[in-house]
KOLGU-4560 file (N, C-alpha, C; in nm, 3 decimals, padded with zeros to 5 digits):
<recs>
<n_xx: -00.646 n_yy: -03.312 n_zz: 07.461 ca_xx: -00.534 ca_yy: -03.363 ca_zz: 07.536 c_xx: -00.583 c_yy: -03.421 c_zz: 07.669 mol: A seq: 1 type: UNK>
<n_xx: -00.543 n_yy: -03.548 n_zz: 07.721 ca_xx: -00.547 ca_yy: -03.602 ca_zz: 07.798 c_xx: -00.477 c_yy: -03.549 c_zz: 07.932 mol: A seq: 2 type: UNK>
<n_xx: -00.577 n_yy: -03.563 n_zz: 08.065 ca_xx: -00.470 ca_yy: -03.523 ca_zz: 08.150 c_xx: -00.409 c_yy: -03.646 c_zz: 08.202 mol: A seq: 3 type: UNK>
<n_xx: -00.311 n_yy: -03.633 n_zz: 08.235 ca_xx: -00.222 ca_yy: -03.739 ca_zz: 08.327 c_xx: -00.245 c_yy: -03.765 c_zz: 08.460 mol: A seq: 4 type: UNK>
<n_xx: -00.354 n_yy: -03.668 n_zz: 08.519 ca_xx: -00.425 ca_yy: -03.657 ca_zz: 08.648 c_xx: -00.597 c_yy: -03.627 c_zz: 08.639 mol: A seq: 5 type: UNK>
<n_xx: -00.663 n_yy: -03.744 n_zz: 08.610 ca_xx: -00.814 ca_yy: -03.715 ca_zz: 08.527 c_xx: -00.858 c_yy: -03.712 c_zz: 08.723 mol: A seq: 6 type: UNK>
<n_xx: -00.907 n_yy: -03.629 n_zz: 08.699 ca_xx: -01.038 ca_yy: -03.617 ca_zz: 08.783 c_xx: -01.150 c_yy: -03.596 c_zz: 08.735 mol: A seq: 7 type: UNK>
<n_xx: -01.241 n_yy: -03.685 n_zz: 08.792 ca_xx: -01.372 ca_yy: -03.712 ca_zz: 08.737 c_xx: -01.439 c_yy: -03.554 c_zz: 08.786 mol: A seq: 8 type: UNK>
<n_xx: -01.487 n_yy: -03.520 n_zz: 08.681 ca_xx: -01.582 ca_yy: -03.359 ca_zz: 08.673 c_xx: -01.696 c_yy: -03.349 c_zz: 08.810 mol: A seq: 9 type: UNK>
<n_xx: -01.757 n_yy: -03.465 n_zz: 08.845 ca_xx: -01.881 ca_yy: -03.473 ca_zz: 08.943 c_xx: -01.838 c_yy: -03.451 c_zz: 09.105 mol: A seq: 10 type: UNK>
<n_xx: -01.666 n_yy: -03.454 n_zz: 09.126 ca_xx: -01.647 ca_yy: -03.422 ca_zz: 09.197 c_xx: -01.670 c_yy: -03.284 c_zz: 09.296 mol: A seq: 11 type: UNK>
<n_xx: -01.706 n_yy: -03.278 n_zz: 09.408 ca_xx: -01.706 ca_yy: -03.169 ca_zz: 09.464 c_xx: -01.581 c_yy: -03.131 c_zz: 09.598 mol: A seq: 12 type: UNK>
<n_xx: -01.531 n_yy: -03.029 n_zz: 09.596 ca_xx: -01.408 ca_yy: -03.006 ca_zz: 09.631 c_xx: -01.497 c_yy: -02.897 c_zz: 09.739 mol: A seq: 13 type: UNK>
<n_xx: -01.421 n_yy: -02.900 n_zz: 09.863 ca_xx: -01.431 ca_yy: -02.833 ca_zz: 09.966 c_xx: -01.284 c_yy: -02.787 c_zz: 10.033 mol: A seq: 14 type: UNK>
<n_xx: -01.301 n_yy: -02.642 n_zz: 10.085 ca_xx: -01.183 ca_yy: -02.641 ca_zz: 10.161 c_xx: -01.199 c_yy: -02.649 c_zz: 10.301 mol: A seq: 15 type: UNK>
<n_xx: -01.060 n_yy: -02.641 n_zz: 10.347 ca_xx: -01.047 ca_yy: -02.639 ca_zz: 10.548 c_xx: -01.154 c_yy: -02.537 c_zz: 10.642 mol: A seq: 16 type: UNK>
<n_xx: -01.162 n_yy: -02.422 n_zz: 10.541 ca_xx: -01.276 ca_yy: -02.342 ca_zz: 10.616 c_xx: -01.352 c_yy: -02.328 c_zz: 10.591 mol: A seq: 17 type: UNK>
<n_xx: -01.415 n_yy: -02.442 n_zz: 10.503 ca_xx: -01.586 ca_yy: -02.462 ca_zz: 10.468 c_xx: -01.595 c_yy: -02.569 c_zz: 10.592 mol: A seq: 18 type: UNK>
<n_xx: -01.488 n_yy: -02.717 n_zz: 10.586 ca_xx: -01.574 ca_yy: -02.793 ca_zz: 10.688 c_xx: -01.532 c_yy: -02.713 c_zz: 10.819 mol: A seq: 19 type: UNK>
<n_xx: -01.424 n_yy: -02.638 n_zz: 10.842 ca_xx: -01.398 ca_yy: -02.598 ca_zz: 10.995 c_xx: -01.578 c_yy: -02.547 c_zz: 11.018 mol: A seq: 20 type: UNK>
<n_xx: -01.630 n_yy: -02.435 n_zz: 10.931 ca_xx: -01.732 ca_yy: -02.371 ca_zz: 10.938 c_xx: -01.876 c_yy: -02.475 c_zz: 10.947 mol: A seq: 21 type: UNK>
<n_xx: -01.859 n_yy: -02.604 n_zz: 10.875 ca_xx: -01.983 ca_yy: -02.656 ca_zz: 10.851 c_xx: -01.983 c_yy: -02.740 c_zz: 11.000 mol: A seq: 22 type: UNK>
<n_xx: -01.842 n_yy: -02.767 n_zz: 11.064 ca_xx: -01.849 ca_yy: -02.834 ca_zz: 11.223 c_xx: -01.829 c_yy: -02.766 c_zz: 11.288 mol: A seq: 23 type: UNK>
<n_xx: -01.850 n_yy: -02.661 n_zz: 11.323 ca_xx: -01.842 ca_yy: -02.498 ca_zz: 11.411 c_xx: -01.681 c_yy: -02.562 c_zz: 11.499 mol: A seq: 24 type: UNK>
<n_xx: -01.581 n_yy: -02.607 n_zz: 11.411 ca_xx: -01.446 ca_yy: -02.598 ca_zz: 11.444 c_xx: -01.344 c_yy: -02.469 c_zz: 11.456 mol: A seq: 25 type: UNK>
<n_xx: -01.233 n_yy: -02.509 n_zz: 11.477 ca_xx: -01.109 ca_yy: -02.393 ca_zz: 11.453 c_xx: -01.083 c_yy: -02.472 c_zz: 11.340 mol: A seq: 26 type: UNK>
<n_xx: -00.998 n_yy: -02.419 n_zz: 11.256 ca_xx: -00.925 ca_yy: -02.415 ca_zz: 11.125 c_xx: -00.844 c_yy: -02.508 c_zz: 11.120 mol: A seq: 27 type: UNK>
<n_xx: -00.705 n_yy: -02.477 n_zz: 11.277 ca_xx: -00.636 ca_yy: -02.536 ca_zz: 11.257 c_xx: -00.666 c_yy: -02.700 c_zz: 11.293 mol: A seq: 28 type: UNK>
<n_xx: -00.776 n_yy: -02.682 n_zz: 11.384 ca_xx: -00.823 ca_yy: -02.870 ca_zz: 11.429 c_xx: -00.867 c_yy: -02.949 c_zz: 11.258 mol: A seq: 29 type: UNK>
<n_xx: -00.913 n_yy: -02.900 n_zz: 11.161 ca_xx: -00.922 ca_yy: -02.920 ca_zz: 11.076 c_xx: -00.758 c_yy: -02.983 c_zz: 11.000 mol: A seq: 30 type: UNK>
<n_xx: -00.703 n_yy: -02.884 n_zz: 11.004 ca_xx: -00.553 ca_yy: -02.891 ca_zz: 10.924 c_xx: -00.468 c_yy: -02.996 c_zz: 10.988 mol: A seq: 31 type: UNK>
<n_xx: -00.516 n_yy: -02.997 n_zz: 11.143 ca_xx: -00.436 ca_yy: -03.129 ca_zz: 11.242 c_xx: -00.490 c_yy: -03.277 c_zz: 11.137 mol: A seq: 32 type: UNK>
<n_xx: -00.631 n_yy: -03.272 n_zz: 11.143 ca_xx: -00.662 ca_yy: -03.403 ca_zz: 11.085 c_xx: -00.593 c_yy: -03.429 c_zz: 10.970 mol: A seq: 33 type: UNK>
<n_xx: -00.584 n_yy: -03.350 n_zz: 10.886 ca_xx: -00.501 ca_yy: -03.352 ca_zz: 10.790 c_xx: -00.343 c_yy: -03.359 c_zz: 10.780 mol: A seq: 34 type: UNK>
<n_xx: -00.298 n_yy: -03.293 n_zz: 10.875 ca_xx: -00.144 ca_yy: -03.353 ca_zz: 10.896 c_xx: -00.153 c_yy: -03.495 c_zz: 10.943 mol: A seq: 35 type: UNK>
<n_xx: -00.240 n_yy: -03.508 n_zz: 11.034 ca_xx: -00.209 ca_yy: -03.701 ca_zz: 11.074 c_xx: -00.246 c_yy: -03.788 c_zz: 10.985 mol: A seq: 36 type: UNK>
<n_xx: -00.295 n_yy: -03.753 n_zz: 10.880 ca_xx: -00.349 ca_yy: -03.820 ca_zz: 10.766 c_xx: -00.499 c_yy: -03.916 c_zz: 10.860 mol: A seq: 37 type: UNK>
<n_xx: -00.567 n_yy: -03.830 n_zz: 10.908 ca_xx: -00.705 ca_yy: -03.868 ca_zz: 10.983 c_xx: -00.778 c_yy: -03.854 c_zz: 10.874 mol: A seq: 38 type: UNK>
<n_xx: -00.766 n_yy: -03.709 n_zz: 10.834 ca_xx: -00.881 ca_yy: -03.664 ca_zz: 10.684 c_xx: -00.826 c_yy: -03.656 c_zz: 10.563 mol: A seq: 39 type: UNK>
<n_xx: -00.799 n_yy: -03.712 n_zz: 10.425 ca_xx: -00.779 ca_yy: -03.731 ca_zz: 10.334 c_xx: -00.797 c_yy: -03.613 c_zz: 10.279 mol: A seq: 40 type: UNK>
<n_xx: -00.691 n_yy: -03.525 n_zz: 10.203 ca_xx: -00.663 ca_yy: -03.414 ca_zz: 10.133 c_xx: -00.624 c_yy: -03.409 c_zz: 09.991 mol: A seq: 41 type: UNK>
<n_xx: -00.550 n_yy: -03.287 n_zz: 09.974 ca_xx: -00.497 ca_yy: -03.308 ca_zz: 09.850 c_xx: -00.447 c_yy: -03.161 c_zz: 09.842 mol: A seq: 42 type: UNK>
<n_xx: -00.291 n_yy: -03.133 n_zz: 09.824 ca_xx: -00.256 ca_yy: -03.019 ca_zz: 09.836 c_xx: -00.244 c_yy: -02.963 c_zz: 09.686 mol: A seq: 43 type: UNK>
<n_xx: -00.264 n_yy: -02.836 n_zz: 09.691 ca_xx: -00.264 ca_yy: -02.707 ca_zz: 09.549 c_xx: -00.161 c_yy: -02.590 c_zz: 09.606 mol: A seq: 44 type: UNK>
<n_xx: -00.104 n_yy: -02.595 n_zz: 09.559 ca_xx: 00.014 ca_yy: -02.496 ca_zz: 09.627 c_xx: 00.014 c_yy: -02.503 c_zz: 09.774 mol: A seq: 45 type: UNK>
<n_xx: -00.044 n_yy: -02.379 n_zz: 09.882 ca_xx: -00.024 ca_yy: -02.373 ca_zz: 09.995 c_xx: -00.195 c_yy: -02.386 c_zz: 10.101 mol: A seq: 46 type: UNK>
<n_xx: -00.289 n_yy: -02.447 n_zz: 09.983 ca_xx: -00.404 ca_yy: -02.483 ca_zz: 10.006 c_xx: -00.456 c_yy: -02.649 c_zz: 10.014 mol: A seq: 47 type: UNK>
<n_xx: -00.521 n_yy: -02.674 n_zz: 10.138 ca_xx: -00.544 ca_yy: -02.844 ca_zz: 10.052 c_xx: -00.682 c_yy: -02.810 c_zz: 10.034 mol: A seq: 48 type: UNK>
<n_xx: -00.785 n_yy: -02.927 n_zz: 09.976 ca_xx: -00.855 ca_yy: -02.929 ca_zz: 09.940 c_xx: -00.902 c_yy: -03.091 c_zz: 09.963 mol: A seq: 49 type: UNK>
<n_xx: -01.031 n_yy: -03.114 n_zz: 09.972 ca_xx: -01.098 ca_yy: -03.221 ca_zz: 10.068 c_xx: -01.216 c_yy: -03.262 c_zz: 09.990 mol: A seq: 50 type: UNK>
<n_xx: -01.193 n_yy: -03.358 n_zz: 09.914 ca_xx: -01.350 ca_yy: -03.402 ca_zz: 09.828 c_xx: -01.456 c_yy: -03.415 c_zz: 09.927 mol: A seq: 51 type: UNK>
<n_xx: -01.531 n_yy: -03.409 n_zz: 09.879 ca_xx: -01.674 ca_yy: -03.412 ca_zz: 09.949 c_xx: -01.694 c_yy: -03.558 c_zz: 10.015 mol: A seq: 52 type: UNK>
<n_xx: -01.697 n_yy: -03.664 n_zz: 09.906 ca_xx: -01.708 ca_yy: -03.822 ca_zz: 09.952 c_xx: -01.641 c_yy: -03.818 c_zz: 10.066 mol: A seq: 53 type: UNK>
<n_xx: -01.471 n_yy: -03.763 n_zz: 10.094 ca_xx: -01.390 ca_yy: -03.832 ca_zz: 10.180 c_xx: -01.391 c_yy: -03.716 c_zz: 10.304 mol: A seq: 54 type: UNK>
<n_xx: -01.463 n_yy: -03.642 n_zz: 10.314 ca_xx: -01.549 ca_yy: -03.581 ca_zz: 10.448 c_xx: -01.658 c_yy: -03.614 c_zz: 10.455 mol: A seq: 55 type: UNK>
<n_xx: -01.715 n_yy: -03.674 n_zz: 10.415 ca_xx: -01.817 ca_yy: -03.741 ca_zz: 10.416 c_xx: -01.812 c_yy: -03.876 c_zz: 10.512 mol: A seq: 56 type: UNK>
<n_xx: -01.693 n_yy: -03.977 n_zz: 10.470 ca_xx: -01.690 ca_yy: -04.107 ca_zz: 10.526 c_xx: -01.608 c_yy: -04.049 c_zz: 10.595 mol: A seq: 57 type: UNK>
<n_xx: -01.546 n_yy: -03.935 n_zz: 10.646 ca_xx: -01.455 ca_yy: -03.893 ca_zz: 10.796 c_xx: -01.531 c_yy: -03.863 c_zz: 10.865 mol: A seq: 58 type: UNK>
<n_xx: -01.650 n_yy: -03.809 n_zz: 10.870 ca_xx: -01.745 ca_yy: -03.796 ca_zz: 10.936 c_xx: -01.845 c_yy: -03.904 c_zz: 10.947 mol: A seq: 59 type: UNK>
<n_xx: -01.908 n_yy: -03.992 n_zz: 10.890 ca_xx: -01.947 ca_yy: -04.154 ca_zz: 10.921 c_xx: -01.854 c_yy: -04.227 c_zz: 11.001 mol: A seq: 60 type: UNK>
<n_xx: -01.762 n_yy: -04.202 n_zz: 10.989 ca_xx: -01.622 ca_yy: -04.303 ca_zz: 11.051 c_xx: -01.634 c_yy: -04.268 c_zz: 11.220 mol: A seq: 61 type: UNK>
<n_xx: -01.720 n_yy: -04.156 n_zz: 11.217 ca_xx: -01.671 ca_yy: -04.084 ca_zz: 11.376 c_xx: -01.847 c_yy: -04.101 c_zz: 11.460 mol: A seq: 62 type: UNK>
<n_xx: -01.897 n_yy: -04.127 n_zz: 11.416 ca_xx: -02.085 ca_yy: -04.173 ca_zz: 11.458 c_xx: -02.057 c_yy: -04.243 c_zz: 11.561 mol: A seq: 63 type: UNK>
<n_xx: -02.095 n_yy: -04.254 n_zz: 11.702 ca_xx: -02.112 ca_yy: -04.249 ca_zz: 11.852 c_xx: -02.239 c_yy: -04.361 c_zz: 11.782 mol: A seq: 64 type: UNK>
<n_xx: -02.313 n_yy: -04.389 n_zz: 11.731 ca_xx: -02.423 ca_yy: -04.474 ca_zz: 11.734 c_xx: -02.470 c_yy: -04.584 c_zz: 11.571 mol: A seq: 65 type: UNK>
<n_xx: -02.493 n_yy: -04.661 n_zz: 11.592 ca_xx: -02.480 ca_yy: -04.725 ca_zz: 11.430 c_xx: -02.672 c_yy: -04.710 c_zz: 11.387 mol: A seq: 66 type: UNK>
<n_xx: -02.619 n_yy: -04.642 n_zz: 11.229 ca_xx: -02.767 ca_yy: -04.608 ca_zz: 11.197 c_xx: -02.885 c_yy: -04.751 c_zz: 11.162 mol: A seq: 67 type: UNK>
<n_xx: -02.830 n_yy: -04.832 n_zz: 11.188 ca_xx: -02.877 ca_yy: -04.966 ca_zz: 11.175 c_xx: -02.980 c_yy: -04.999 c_zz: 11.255 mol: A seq: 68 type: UNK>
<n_xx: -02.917 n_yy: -04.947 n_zz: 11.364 ca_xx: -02.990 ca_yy: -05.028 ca_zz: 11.513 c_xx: -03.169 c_yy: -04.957 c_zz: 11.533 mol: A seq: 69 type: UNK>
</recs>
């Protein structure tokens, strides 16, 4: 059976208090980005959840210096 919501398997899923923890943040500065729609989520009941790619380019998006130069 097909799902009606395919997510590709290679995905990696992170939550609010892995990146709060991986940017020595608070929780809720995490959950702010996510209410302003700054960081791209995805809610599961009363949890969201944050692919890896799209903390990934939220964090590229925010680089003080271009890796180019």
């Amino acid at each position: 059976m097909r799902s009606i919501f395919p997510v590709p398997e290679q995905d990696e899923w992170l939550s609010v208090d892995e990146i709060a923890k991986n940017l020595k943040m608070d929780v809720e500065t995490v959950r702010n980005w996510i209410r302003r729609k700054q960081l791209k989520a995805y809610r599961f009941g009363r949890d969201y959840r944050i692919r890896r790619e799209d903390f990934d380019a939220f964090v590229r998006e925010r680089a003080t210096t271009d890796d180019e130069e």
